[in-house]
C-alpha angles and dihedrals in degrees: 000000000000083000088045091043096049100246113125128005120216104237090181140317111338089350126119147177115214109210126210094283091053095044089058094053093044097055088044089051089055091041085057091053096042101058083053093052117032082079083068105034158036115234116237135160122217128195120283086209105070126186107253079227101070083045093057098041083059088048093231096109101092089033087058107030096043110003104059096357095209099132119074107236120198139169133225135219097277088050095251106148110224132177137240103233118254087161143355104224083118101042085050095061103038084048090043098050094055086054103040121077105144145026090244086066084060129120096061120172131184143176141183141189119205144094134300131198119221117177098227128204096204119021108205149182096006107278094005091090125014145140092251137033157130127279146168108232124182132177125198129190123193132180088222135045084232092056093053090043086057099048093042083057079050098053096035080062101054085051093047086056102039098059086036080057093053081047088233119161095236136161136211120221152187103250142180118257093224114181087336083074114196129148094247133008137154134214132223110219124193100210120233144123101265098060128123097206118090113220114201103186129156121225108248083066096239100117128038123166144149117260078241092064106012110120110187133162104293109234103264122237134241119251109285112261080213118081110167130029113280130165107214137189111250100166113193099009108124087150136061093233086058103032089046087051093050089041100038101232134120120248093253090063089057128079108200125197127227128195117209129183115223122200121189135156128240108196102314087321112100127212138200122205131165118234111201102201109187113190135148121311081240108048129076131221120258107226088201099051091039087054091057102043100049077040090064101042096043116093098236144005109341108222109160130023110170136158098274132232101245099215089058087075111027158346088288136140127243125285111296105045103048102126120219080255103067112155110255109251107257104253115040112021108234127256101244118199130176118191116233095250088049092047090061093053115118124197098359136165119253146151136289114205085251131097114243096019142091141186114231120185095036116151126183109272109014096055106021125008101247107247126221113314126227139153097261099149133111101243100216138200109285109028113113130268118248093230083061147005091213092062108076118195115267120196142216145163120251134180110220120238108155136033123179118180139186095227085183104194093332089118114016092049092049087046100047102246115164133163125189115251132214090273090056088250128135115249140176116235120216131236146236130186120187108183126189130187108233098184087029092062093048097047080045091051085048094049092049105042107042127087136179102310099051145282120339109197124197101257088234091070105023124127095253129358094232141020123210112199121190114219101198107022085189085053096099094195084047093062100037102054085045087057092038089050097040088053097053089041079055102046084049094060087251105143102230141186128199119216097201101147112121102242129136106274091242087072097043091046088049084044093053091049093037087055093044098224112171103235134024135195123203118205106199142127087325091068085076085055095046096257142101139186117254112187131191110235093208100044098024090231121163139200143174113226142174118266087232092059111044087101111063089031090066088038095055085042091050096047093247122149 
């Protein structure tokens, strides 16, 4: 519809011009943003060019460049390798630290509004998801934890505004940190169909989190059919659906064992190691929660963690019957993981290390030592909420379109930021980041609002305010009372559009849904009776209404004086 609407225009993957229409939404967007935050803040505007230096102090250089590839990286003439900003954590330390000396320079708070470059895998939906776009970004730096945990409430509140304003449906919700790092953060999602974000939420409003990040009650199992140790012959069942059918059992009464294979980097040097993850024959593994736990217990910048080729590390047999002892390859020991569902089973199936054959009655610590427990499960619909048994877990799709974090010392220590307390002695402040997607939020807007005729903008952002469409351009009373009219809408500070091509007003009537303008006036045969038809692009309503009082009615319906 945006394309349709001539809005934007694709240039390649994941690249668009925005027209005039488009540039209109987008700077009252930031209008919008700024008046929320300008009560926060200070505006500033950092370089989109950034030192590889300050990249590599923070240690996000190879995560960015080779693990997940998402920053343009590029060299200049001297050979000095620089990035292309998809984010300014760095910028805002090596800035900050020139600025802070004392505590008495704390509490700082910045924002931006520009654009930013990420080298995309998969451009998607339009502006969802591009190479290059617009974003609000803000920094924050604090001499207390307290003080950071009251800005990042600050800043959770603008946000909050800020989309209740747009009159979006949105959502905030426990996230995951993801490359950004941080102890604690919190994403704004804008809910609709097309999103790629999971919320898993229960309904007394208590609890609201991104499949990434959501932990629930594990459905229990049921007591084990199996009571003593027994291998048994299970011939052609390299899944839990066909070895529980051939032993009888349910999934929950299975722990199956999965081997990954972690990459990571230690300096330029890479490094292979196998990860053995055992959980519940009815659970599956979340991408996001496994990530984080092999990241935290490799020695180095985690790039790569993939489903392995058994063979690769040891004299195994395929998927399906690895048992939680596999030896250890014989040159690295694995990484061996359980999930804390898994870690609670009794008297569970498993594998053997043997094709064709599986344990049942095992139990931890009498059959296999329990590895290292962690929360590695993908926590589904349905399953009750920790804070109680009676709120199951609703879901819903979101598209994301904020994200604040408490990044705590992750940068400045890395960085080498220090201001002198009250005692005189150095100290290391600690650190907050709030992003919003500026084009994100429009292209979300967009997403949530329109319906089958076309767009349906907030009034607050739209292109114009008001479009006049002229039914009859050779009807001489028709055009001048639509000039008359539009000159009056303008000298009121009413934004207004004219719709004066001479089309058939078929066209013109498909062209003012299609732009979702807010209201539209129809200048037709009423004109000869002093009246037109003024129609409300959301609800569809639609009134008759002197010439003479247009005006006040669309001022009164703006929320203009």
């Amino acid at each position: 519809m945006l394309l349709r609407a001539g809005f934007i225009r694709q240039l390649g993957s994941g690249l668009y011009a925005m027209l005039p229409p488009m540039t209109r939404v987008l700077h009252r967007l930031e209008a919008l943003i700024r008046r929320e935050m300008d009560g926060a803040a200070q505006e500033v505007s950092f370089p989109l060019l950034q030192p590889a230096a300050l990249w590599r102090q923070s240690g996000r250089w190879d995560a960015y460049t080779r693990a997940d590839g998402i920053m343009f990286a590029v060299t200049d003439r001297g050979g000095r390798e620089l990035a292309l900003a998809p984010t300014h954590e760095e910028v805002a330390v090596a800035v900050a630290r020139e600025l802070v000396g004392s505590y008495r320079d704390l509490p700082l708070s910045v924002y931006q509004i520009g654009r930013k470059f990420r080298d995309e895998l998969r451009p998607r939906a339009g502006l969802l998801r591009t190479r290059e776009f617009v974003m609000k970004d803000g920094y924050s730096f604090h001499a207390t934890p307290e003080d950071l945990a009251r800005t990042f409430e600050v800043m959770g509140d603008a946000y909050a505004r800020i989309l209740t304003r747009l009159g979006a449906d949105w959502r905030a919700a426990q996230a995951d940190s993801g490359m950004i790092g941080g102890a604690e953060s919190r994403e704004y999602l804008l809910l609709s169909d097309v999103g790629e974000d999971t919320l898993l939420y229960t309904a007394d409003g208590l609890y609201t989190a991104n499949a990434e990040q959501a932990v629930s009650r594990a459905h229990p199992a049921p007591a084990s059919v199996f009571t003593t140790p027994e291998r048994r012959h299970t011939p052609g069942t390299p899944t839990v659906v066909s070895a529980c059918a051939v032993l009888g059992c349910e999934a929950s009464q299975m722990v199956k064992n999965v081997l990954y294979e972690a990459e990571y980097l230690n300096g330029d040097q890479t490094s292979i190691r196998p990860v053995l993850v055992s959980l519940r024959g009815d659970h599956g593994v979340n991408p996001v929660k496994l990530w984080n736990a092999v990241s935290a217990r490799v020695d180095g910048t985690l790039t790569a963690l993939e489903v392995a080729d058994t063979e690769h590390w040891a004299d195994s047999p395929p998927l399906g019957y690895i048992a939680p002892d596999l030896p250890d390859s014989a040159d690295r020991p694995f990484l061996r993981l359980c999930d804390g569902a898994a870690a609670q089973s009794q008297n569970f199936a498993t594998g053997t290390n043997e094709t064709d054959w599986h344990l049942v009655g095992a139990n931890w610590g009498d059959q296999f030592p329990l590895p290292e427990v962690a929360d590695l499960r993908q926590t589904q619909a349905g399953e009750a909420s920790l804070h109680g048994p009676a709120q199951p877990l609703l879901s819903a799709r979101g598209i994301e379109v904020g994200h604040i974090f408490q990044l705590g010392m992750r940068y400045t220590g890395a960085l080498k930021m220090t201001f002198t307390a009250a005692d005189g002695t150095p100290q290391t402040p600690t650190m907050g980041c709030y992003g919003l997607g500026v084009t994100r939020l429009a292209a979300a807007l967009a997403e949530q609002f329109a319906d089958e005729r076309g767009l349906v903008w907030p009034a607050v952002i739209a292109p114009h305010a008001v479009l006049l469409t002229v039914v009859d351009m050779k009807d001489a009373a028709q055009v001048q009372a639509a000039e008359t009219l539009y000159a009056e809408l303008q000298a009121a500070g009413i934004d207004a559009l004219l719709d004066d091509r001479p089309l058939r007003a078929g066209v013109k009537f498909a062209d003012a849904d299609l732009t979702g303008i807010p209201w539209r006036v129809t200048l037709g045969r009423g004109v000869a009776g002093g009246r037109a038809e003024v129609k409300e692009r959301r609800g569809g309503e639609v009134q008759e209404i002197n010439l003479g009082k247009i005006l006040e009615h669309l001022r009164t319906r703006l929320g203009q004086p």
